[in-house]
C-alpha positions, 0 to 999 in steps of 0.5 A: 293222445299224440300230437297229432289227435291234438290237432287233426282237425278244426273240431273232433267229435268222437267218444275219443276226441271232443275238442274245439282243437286249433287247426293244423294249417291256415285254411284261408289261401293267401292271395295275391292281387290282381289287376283288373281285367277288362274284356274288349270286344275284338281282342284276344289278350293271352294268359299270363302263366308266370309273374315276373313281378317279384313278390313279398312273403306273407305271414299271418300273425295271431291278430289275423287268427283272432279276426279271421272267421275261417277256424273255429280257435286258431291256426296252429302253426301260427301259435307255435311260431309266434308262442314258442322257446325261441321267443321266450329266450328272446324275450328272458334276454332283454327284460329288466324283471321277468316272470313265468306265471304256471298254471297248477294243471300244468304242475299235475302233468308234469308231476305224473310224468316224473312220478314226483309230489306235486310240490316237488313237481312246482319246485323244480318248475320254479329252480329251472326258470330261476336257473334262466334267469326268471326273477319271479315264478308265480302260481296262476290260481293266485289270480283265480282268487280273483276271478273267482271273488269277481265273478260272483260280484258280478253274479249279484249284479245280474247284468248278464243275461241268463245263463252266465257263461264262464269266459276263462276258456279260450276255446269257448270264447273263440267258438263264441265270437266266430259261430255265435256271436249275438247269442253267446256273447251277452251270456259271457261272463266279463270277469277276466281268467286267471292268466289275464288276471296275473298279466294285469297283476305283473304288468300294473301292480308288480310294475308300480310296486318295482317302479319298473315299466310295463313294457321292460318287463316280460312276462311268461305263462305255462298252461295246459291249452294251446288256446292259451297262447291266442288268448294272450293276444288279444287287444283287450289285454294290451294298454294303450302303448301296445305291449302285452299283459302276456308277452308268451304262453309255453304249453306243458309239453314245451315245459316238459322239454326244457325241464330235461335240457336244463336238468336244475339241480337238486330241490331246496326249500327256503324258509322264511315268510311265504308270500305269493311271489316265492310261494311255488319255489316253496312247493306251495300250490294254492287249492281248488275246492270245485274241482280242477277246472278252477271251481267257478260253478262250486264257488258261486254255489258256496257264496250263494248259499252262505248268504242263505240264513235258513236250511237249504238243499244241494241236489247233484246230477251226473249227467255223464262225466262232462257234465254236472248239475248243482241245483239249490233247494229251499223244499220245493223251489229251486233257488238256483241252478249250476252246471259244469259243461265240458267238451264241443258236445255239451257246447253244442247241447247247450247252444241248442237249448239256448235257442230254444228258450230252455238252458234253465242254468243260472251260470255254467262252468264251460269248457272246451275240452272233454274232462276240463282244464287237466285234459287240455290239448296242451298236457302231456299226452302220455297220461290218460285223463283218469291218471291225470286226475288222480294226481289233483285229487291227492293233493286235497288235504295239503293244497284244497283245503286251506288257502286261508294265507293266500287269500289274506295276501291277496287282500294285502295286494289289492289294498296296496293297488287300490294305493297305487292305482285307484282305478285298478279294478278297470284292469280285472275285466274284459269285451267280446266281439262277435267276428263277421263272416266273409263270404270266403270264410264261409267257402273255405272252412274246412270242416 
């Protein structure tokens, strides 16, 4: 899919195209004041046709996007310009410690296009930022682990209403608070995303480890949606001096690029002790049992059912490709109940039946675009969505199936975090608001 069927329009929906993609341009006019204007009996006053006053430009930031009701996610012009390779250059220049988290989606894209081995597609991801400078290039599905093991924590507690929604997708989140705020936002799950799991990871854990100030370092990610980049911006994921926990979000396509005009060397792995900071240079991913969208539903489903001490069955139903049910079965009664939902018309569906009092899901695995995560707006378009599957679905016997080493080094890390900061558990959640409507955004919106 080319650039622009990435972003032709606020939301497409088609058998081709079922995106909540960003829009191409602000669609709310940037209007200059006015004086007021009195009419006066008797008294003709004349147009005024030019201002004569000089005017200052104005730019719209990401934090207008987030509070602006207008689009759906964001304007995509904004996310380019304040996400982008300058700012990234930028930011590598001035940090006394850096690091670029990358998403393994992004990986998979980026192995297909170059016809290389996963691993081999990591390393070279991991040598060229090394050759720029960064001092850590680290796997995001390292603060999945904790995404995953929190969400089901919060699960069992049961202080969300039902369904539970997953909140990782950034297009859904933005859908959420601009279109359906009272209703969606008491169903969200409050576990924050892998990306934001790693911001708090670097900027607290990394920042006490390395006695190094949040603010001095600078802290990149590579993944496949555009809305990534708005993510990184919102104020729940700033500490109170400001600085953000993801100071700049690449898409894999900007990767792509600076792969060719940086042309690192050979591949070369190290040997030694592998641990989650060097593990990617090494060509080691971590695994993803549920599919590649992260595996939320699959992994509350798995812990659900290990609690069970007596013999259970799992019921799978394929309604169409972007949308799967796990249903938990002790003979007759349901126990529980999961779905995968991907893309703005299963979105939508569900929204409906939430209305109406019949979304009987237990939690729902949601996504904005169609085939998940891999198929993000921000991939390399030349692959088809099938093609980009098969190159994760490869990888289950050396990457899914045992991440017994990194989940014994995640233990390690928040043993020692707990040390270094009691309260860090505070750091691994997140808040929602719905966004007021304006009049304005109502007229404006261009649908």
């Amino acid at each position: 899919m080319d650039d622009a069927a990435s972003f032709s329009g606020i939301i497409k929906i088609s058998n081709v195209s079922d995106f909540i993609a960003p829009s191409q341009m602000c669609i709310l006019p940037l209007q200059s004041k006015e004086s007021d204007s009195k009419i006066q009996v008797g008294f003709k006053s004349r147009s005024k046709v030019v201002d004569d006053q000089s005017k200052k430009k104005v730019a719209v930031t990401i934090n207008d996007c987030l509070a602006c009701s207008g689009c759906i996610t964001s304007a995509e012009t904004i996310l380019i310009k304040e996400q982008s390779k300058p700012k990234f250059l930028e930011g590598l220049a001035v940090a006394q410690l850096s690091v670029v988290t990358v998403s393994p989606q992004s990986v998979a894209s980026i192995a297909y296009k170059r016809s290389c081995q996963l691993s081999e597609a990591a390393n070279l991801i991991a040598r060229t930022f090394k050759t720029m400078g960064v001092r850590y290039i680290v796997d995001s599905s390292f603060g999945r682990l904790l995404t995953l093991s929190f969400s089901y924590d919060e699960f069992k507690k049961a202080d969300l209403h039902r369904p539970i929604f997953t909140g990782v997708c950034p297009g859904f989140v933005c859908y959420a608070e601009k279109t359906h705020g009272t209703l969606l936002i008491p169903h969200i799950s409050r576990v924050r995303s892998p990306q934001a799991m790693m911001g708090a990871l670097v900027k607290d854990y990394l920042a006490r480890k390395f006695d190094v100030k949040p603010e001095n370092i600078f802290h990149a990610s590579i993944m496949p949606c555009f809305d990534k980049k708005l993510e990184a911006a919102r104020p729940n994921f700033e500490n109170e001096s400001h600085y953000r926990e993801v100071d700049c979000v690449l898409s894999t396509e900007e990767v792509d690029a600076i792969l060719d005009e940086y042309n690192a060397t050979e591949s070369s792995f190290h040997t030694g002790k592998v641990d989650w900071l060097n593990a990617l240079e090494n060509g080691k991913l971590i695994g993803s049992e549920g599919g590649s969208s992260g595996g939320y539903a699959e992994y509350i489903v798995k812990r659900f059912v290990a609690e069970i001490k007596r013999p259970i069955e799992l019921k799978r139903t394929v309604k169409d490709k972007n949308l799967e049910i796990i249903e938990v079965m002790d003979g007759e009664t349901k126990l529980l109940a999961v779905a995968k939902c991907y893309g703005f018309r299963n979105i939508q569906n569900h929204v409906q039946k939430l209305k109406r009092c019949k979304c009987d899901y237990d939690y729902i695995e949601i996504m904005a675009c169609p085939s998940g995560c891999i198929n993000g707006g921000g991939q390399i378009r030349g692959a088809s969505i099938d093609e980009r599957k098969q190159i994760l679905d490869k990888i289950d016997s050396p990457w899914s199936n045992d991440n017994s080493e990194m989940e014994q080094e995640l233990e390690r890390v928040k043993e020692e975090w707990s040390i270094m900061n009691p309260d860090w558990t505070n750091l691994l959640y997140t808040q929602y608001r719905a966004v007021e409507k304006s009049i304005v955004d109502r007229m404006s919106a261009n649908w």
